[in-house]
Residue frames as qw, qx, qy, qz and C-alpha x, y, z in Angstrom:
[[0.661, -0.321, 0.651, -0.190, 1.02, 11.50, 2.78],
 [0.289, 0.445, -0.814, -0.235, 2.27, 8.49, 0.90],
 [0.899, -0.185, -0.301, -0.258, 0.81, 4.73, 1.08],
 [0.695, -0.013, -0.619, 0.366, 3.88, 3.71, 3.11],
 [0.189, -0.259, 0.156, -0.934, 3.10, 7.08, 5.56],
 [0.726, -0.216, -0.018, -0.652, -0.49, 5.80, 6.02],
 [0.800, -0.126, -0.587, 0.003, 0.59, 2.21, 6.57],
 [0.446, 0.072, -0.596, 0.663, 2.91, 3.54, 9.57],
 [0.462, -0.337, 0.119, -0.812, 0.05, 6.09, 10.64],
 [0.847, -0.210, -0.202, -0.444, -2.28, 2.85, 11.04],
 [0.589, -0.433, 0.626, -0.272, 0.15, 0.60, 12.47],
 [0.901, 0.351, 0.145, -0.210, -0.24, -1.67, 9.30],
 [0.846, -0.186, 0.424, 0.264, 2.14, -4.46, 7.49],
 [0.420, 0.767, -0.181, -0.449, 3.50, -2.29, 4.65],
 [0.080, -0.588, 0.754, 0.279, 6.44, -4.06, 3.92],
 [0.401, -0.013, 0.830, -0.389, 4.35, -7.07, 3.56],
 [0.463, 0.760, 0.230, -0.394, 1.51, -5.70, 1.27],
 [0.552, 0.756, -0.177, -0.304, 4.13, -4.83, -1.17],
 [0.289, -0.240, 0.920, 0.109, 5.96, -8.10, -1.18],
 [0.447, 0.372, 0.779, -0.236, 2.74, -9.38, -2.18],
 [0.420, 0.824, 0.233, -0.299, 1.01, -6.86, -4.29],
 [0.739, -0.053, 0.332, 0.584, 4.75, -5.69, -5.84],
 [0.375, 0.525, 0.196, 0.739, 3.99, -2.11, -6.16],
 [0.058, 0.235, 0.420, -0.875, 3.38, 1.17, -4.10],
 [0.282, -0.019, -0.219, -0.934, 0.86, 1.62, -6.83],
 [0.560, -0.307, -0.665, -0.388, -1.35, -1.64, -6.39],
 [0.409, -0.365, -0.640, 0.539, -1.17, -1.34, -2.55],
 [0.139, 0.232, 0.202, -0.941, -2.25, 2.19, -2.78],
 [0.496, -0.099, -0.458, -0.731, -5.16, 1.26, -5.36],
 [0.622, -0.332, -0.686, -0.178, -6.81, -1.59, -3.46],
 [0.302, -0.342, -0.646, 0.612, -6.12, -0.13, 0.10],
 [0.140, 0.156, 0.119, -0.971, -7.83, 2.98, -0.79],
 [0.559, -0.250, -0.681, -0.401, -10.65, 0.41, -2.40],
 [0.321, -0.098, -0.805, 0.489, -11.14, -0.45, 1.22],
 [0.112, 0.177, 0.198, -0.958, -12.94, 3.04, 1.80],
 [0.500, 0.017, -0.535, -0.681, -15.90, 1.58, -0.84],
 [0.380, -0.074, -0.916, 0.103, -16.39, -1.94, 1.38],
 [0.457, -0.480, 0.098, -0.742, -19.55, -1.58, 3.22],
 [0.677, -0.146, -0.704, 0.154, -19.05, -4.60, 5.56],
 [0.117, -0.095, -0.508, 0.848, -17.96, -2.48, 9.04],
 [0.430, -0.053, -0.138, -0.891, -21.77, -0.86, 8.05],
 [0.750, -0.098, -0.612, -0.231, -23.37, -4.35, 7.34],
 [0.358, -0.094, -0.768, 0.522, -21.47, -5.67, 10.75],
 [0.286, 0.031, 0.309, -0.906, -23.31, -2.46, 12.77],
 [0.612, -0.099, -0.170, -0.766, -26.51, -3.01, 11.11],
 [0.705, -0.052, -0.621, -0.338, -26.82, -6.53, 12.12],
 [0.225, 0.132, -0.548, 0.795, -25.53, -6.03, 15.56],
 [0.343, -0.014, 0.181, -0.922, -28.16, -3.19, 16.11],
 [0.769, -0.011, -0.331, -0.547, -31.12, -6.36, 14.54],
 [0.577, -0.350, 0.695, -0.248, -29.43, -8.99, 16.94],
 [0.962, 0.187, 0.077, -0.181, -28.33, -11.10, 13.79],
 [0.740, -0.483, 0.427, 0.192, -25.58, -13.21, 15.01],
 [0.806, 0.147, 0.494, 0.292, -24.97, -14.83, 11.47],
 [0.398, 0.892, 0.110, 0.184, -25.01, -11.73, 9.57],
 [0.249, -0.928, 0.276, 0.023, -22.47, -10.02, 12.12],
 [0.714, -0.458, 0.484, 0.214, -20.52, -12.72, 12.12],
 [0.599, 0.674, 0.306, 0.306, -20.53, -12.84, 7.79],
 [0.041, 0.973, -0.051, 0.223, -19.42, -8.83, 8.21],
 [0.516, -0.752, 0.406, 0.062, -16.60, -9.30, 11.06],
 [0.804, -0.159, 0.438, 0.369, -15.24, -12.17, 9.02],
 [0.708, 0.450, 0.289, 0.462, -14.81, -10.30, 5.99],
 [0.032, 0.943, -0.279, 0.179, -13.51, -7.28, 7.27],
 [0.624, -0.555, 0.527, 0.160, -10.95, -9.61, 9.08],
 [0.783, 0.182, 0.437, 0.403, -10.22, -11.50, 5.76],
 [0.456, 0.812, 0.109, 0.349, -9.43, -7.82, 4.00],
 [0.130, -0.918, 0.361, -0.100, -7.24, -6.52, 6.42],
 [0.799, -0.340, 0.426, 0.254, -5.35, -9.56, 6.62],
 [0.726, 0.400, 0.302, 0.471, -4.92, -9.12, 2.58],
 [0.206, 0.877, 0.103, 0.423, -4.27, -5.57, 3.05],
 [0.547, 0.319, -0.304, 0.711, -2.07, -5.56, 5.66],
 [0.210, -0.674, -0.051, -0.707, -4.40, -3.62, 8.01],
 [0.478, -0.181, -0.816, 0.270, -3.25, -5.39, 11.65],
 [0.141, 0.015, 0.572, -0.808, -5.37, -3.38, 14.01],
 [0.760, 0.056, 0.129, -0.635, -8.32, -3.57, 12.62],
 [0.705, 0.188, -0.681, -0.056, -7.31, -7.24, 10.89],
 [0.197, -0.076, -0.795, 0.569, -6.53, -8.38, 15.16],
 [0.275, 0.145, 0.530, -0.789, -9.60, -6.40, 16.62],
 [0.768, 0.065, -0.344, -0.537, -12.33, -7.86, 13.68],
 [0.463, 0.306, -0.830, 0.061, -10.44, -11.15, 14.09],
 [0.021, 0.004, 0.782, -0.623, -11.55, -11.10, 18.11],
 [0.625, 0.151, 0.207, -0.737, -15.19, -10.13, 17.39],
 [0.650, 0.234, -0.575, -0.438, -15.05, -12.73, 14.41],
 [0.600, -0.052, -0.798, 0.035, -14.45, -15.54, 17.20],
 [0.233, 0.117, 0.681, -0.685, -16.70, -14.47, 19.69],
 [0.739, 0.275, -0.082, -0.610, -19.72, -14.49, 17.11],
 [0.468, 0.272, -0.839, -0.057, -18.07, -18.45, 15.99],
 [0.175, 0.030, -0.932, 0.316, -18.18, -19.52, 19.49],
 [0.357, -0.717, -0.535, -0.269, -22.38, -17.92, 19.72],
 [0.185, -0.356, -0.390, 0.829, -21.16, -15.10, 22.26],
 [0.071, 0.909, 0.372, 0.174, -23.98, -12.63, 22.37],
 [0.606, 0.110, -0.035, 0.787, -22.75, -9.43, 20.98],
 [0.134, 0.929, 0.324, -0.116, -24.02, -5.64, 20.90],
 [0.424, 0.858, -0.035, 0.288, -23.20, -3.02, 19.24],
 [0.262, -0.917, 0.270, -0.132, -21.08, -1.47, 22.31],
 [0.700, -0.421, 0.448, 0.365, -18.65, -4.53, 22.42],
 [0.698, 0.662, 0.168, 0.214, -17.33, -3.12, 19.23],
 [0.119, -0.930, 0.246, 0.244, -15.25, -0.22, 20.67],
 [0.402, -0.646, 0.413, 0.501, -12.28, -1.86, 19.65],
 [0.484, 0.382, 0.613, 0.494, -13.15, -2.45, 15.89],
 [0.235, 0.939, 0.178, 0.179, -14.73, 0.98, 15.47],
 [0.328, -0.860, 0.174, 0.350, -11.46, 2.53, 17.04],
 [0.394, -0.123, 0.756, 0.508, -9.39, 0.53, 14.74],
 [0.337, 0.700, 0.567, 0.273, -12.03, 1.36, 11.67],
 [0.119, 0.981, 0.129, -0.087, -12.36, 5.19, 12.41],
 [0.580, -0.584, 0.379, 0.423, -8.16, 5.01, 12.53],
 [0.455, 0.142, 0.700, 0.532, -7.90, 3.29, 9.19],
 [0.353, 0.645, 0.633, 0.242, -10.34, 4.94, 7.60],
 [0.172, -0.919, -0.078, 0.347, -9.19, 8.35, 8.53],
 [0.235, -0.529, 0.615, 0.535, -5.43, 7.83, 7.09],
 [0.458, 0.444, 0.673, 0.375, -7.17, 6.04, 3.83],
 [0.175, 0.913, 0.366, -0.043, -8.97, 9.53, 3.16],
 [0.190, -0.877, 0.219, 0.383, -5.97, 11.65, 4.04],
 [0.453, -0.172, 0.729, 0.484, -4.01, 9.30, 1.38],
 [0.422, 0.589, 0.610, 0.322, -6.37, 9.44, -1.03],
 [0.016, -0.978, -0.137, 0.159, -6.66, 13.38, -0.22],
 [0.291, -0.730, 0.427, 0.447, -3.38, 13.82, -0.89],
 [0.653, 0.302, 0.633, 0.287, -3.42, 11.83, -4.47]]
């Protein structure tokens, strides 16, 4: 698989990314950085402790990396959690589904890209 492969696997903005970035190679080096970012981890844990401010710290910066990376499912589904925690909706873990679906997605086709390096 290729970085422009994994961008169509995920549903993500390739064309976009490498306007920006201006290579396959930095778009493949900093999306596959992505796999290192323990925020989606940080978001859970603070969820699961019922701290609003933390979650809401975590959701925004996974939403501010997929926007730079091009990642629009999970960059749209963080984006929603990120302004329900804003406006003080109580969250739990379970209204995540659609960030973890959109995490376990991405993070699958990152591996298989990198696996294929």
């Amino acid at each position: 698989m290729n970085t422009e492969e994994c961008y169509r696997k995920i549903g993500g903005d390739y064309e976009d990314v490498l306007a920006r970035f201006g290579s396959e190679t930095l778009v493949t080096r900093f999306a596959l950085q992505f796999l290192k970012d323990t925020s989606y981890d940080d978001l859970q844990k603070a969820l699961e402790s019922m701290d609003a401010e933390a979650a809401f710290r975590a959701a925004h910066t996974i939403k501010g990396l997929c926007s730079n990376l091009g990642f629009t499912a999970l960059w749209q589904a963080s984006g929603q959690l990120c302004e329900r925690l804003r406006a003080g909706e109580r969250v739990c873990v379970a209204d995540t589904d659609p960030v973890r679906s959109a995490y376990r997605t991405l993070t699958n086709a990152l591996i298989q890209l990198r696996d294929s390096q």
